[in-house]
C-alpha positions, 0 to 999 in steps of 0.5 A: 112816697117820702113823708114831708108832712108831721101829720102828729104835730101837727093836730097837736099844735093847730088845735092848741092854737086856736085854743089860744084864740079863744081865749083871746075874746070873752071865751067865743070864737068864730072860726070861718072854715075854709076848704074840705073838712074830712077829705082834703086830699089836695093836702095829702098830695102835697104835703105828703104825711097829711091825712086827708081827714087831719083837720077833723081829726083835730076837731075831734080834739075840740069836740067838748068846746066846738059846735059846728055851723053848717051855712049855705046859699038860697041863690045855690039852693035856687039853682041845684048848684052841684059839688064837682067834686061828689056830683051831689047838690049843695042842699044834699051835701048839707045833709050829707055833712050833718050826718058825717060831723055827728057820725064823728062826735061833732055837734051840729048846732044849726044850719044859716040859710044866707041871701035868703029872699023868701026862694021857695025851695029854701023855704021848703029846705028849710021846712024840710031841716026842721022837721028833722030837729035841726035850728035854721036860720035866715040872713039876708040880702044886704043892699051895697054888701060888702062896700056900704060898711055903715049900712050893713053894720047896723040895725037895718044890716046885719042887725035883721038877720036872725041871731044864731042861738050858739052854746060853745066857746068855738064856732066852726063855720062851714059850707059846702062850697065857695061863696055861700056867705061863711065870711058875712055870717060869721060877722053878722053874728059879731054884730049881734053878740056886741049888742048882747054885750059879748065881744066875741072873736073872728078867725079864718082857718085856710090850709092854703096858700100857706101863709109862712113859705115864700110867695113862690114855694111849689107848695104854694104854686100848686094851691094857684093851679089848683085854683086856676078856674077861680082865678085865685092869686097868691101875693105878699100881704101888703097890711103885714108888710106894712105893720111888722116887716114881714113878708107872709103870703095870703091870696088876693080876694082875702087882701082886697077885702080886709079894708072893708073888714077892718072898717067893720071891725072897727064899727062893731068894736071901736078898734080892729084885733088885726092888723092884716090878713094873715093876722086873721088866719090861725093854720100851722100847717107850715110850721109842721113841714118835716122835709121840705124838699119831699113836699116841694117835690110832690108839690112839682108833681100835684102842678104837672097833674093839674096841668093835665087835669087843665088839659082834659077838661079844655079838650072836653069844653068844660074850661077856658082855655086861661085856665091852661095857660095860668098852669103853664105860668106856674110851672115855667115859675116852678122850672118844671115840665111834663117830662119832670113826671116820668111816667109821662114819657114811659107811657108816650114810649111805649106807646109808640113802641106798639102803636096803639095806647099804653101806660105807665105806672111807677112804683114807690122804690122807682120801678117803672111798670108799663102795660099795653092795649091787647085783644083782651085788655085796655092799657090800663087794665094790663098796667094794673094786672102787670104792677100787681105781678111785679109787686107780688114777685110773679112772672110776667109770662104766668097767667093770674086771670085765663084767657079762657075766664076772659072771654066768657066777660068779653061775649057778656059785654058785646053780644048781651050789654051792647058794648063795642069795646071788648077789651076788659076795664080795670073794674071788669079785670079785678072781678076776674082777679078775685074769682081767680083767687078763689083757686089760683094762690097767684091770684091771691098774691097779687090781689093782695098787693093791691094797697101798695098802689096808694100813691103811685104815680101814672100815666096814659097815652091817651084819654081814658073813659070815667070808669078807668078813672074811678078805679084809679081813683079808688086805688090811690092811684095818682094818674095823669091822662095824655089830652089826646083821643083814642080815636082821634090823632089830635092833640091839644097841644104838643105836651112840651111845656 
């Protein structure tokens, strides 16, 4: 749990910089906003210190000067794409944006329908935002996009889409997920500004990778495994090398794409502002990195939990099996693993200790707290009933919940929900804990020690059901799961990498 991450400076310091930006243009800036705005807990894992809300946060700072253009895609409105993460549509993630950003004092200037061809339910998602007061606009399919650079920087290009009417010196271009055109909306509207006489600016602000640590940083290798299922790679930046003699890293689809950027910039403009990549970004996260060897760590412990992530998923169909193996690459590049996180073999030794599921969980001061399967919980409700007694210095002999106040649960799940599984759930153990806590003083110690969890490392010997995960989720809690079924002796492979 030690700080890496000057969270302070660093709002600071990356809203001071893209000020400076600014002021580089005729006082108007495109900024193209890459990942999450509000909830980047990648970041906050990693860089330990970042507040998962921080780039908001420094918005907020900008607030007088920025207007926000949300952008999304016909083509993903077309077919109901889902946000894995929220389990939401982008359409409604569109919405759910406004309502955050304004909620925040942000202002949300319009929404830019991108590939729009006349799709039938983005016309009615269009109706459906103007109804609500809020400005729409529709680019368009570009034949040759993004390779006939004449064409598509021209009248018949980028000159049919409809201008985006914007009245702030900062554009904040967002989406709700990868590949809704932010990139090709903010340079359509270079395009049309030029024609209006003002040379407006582009920017791209990217947390990861981060641009000013080694190509092999664990910092930078956990954005490559958390992007393994895109298939992303970091890489030196070729066009920085070449122009200064510096090596900086950036990613392989923003390097293959800045020759046809540059020949764009070079037909709005007459002449490129950049010279590579990197030049184009404007992210201090790296010069805000306080202890490097607290974030180097944590980001060794993100790549094992992406590994197992990795694991989960190919033992449920839902990757192929490359993902796997790039996380593999990753960590034998870091020199890490799986017994590197040591709640994995706390968990795999207690388990084969009792025969039967069980977890680890280990506490900030190092204390490592384990719970086992039993008649009234699953492994993962006793880890949590156990690492709340220890933080709450109880006797692990003392009874927080009755067995008696159990059992009515256990018969409301079997005889009337239809559950075959007795065993009580986190979720179902701590309703128990707080009405315990009205009469019990122990009950109420332990359940106050429930933020303490946030951020502790955990593990189990076997797959855990969504509702256990949620709940470890909920708590901050940063868990790994054995690719393993309780009911099923097979392993995906052995956990030996």
């Amino acid at each position: 749990m030690k700080l890496g991450f000057d969270n302070d400076k660093y709002l600071q310091m990356q809203s001071s910089h893209i000020r400076e930006r600014i002021s580089h243009f005729d006082n108007k800036l495109y900024l193209e906003f890459g990942g999450k705005l509000f909830d980047d807990y990648h970041a906050s894992r990693v860089l330990p210190g970042f507040q998962p809300d921080s780039k908001l946060r420094m918005l907020k700072q900008l607030a007088d000067q920025a207007e926000i253009v949300i952008v999304i895609s016909a083509e993903d409105i077309e077919k109901n794409k889902v946000r894995g993460d929220l389990g939401i549509t982008y359409d409604k993630d569109v919405m759910r944006l406004i309502s955050v950003y304004r909620q925040n004092g942000l202002f949300v200037g319009s929404v830019v329908i991108t590939k729009y061809a006349g799709q039938e339910s983005a016309h009615l998602f269009r109706n459906r935002l103007k109804k609500m007061g809020i400005q729409v606009y529709r680019h368009y399919v570009i034949p040759g996009y993004p390779a006939n650079v004449p064409l598509i920087v021209s009248d018949e290009g980028y000159g049919k889409n409809e201008y985006i009417k914007t009245s702030r010196p900062l554009v904040v271009v967002t989406a709700p997920g990868p590949g809704s055109g932010k990139m090709a909306v903010c340079l359509s509207q270079l395009y049309q500004e030029h024609k209006r006489g003002i040379r407006a600016g582009y920017a791209k602000f990217e947390t990861f990778p981060i641009w000013n640590l080694p190509l092999k940083h664990p910092v930078n290798l956990a954005y490559e495994a958390a992007t393994a299922d895109l298939n992303d790679i970091n890489m030196i930046d070729p066009f920085h090398l070449e122009a200064y003699g510096k090596s900086t890293v950036n990613y392989n689809r923003d390097v293959e794409i800045f020759p046809v950027l540059n020949a764009m910039f070079q037909q709005i403009y007459g002449e490129s502002p950049y010279k590579s990549p990197t030049d184009m970004g404007v992210n201090m996260a790296g010069n805000c990195i306080c202890d490097d060897e607290a974030c180097q760590e944590a980001s060794r412990q993100e790549i094992i939990r992406r590994y197992y992530d990795s694991l989960g998923r190919f033992l449920a169909g839902a990757c192929a099996e490359d993902e796997v193996y790039k996380i593999e690459m990753l960590m034998n590049q870091a020199g890490i693993t799986v017994h590197d996180r040591p709640v994995v073999d706390a968990a795999l030794k207690r388990a084969e200790e009792t025969g039967a599921p069980a977890a680890a969980l280990q506490l900030a001061d190092g204390r490592m707290i384990t719970g086992k399967t039993s008649n009234l919980l699953g492994a993962c409700a006793a880890l949590l009933l156990n690492a709340l007694k220890e933080l709450a210095g109880i006797d692990h002999a003392c009874h927080v919940i009755s067995p008696e106040a159990i059992e009515p649960i256990q018969i409301l799940k079997t005889k009337y929900l239809g559950s075959r599984n007795p065993r009580l759930h986190t979720d179902e153990v701590l309703i128990a804990l707080s009405v315990s806590a009205a009469t019990d003083k122990n009950a109420q110690l332990a359940l106050d020690q429930l933020p303490r969890l946030a951020g502790c490392q955990a593990h189990t010997s076997v797959m855990v059901g969504s509702v256990d995960k949620k709940q470890f989720k909920k708590l901050s809690i940063q868990a790994t799961f054995e690719a393993k079924y309780e009911n099923s002796p097979i392993f995906f492979k052995e956990s030996g990498v």
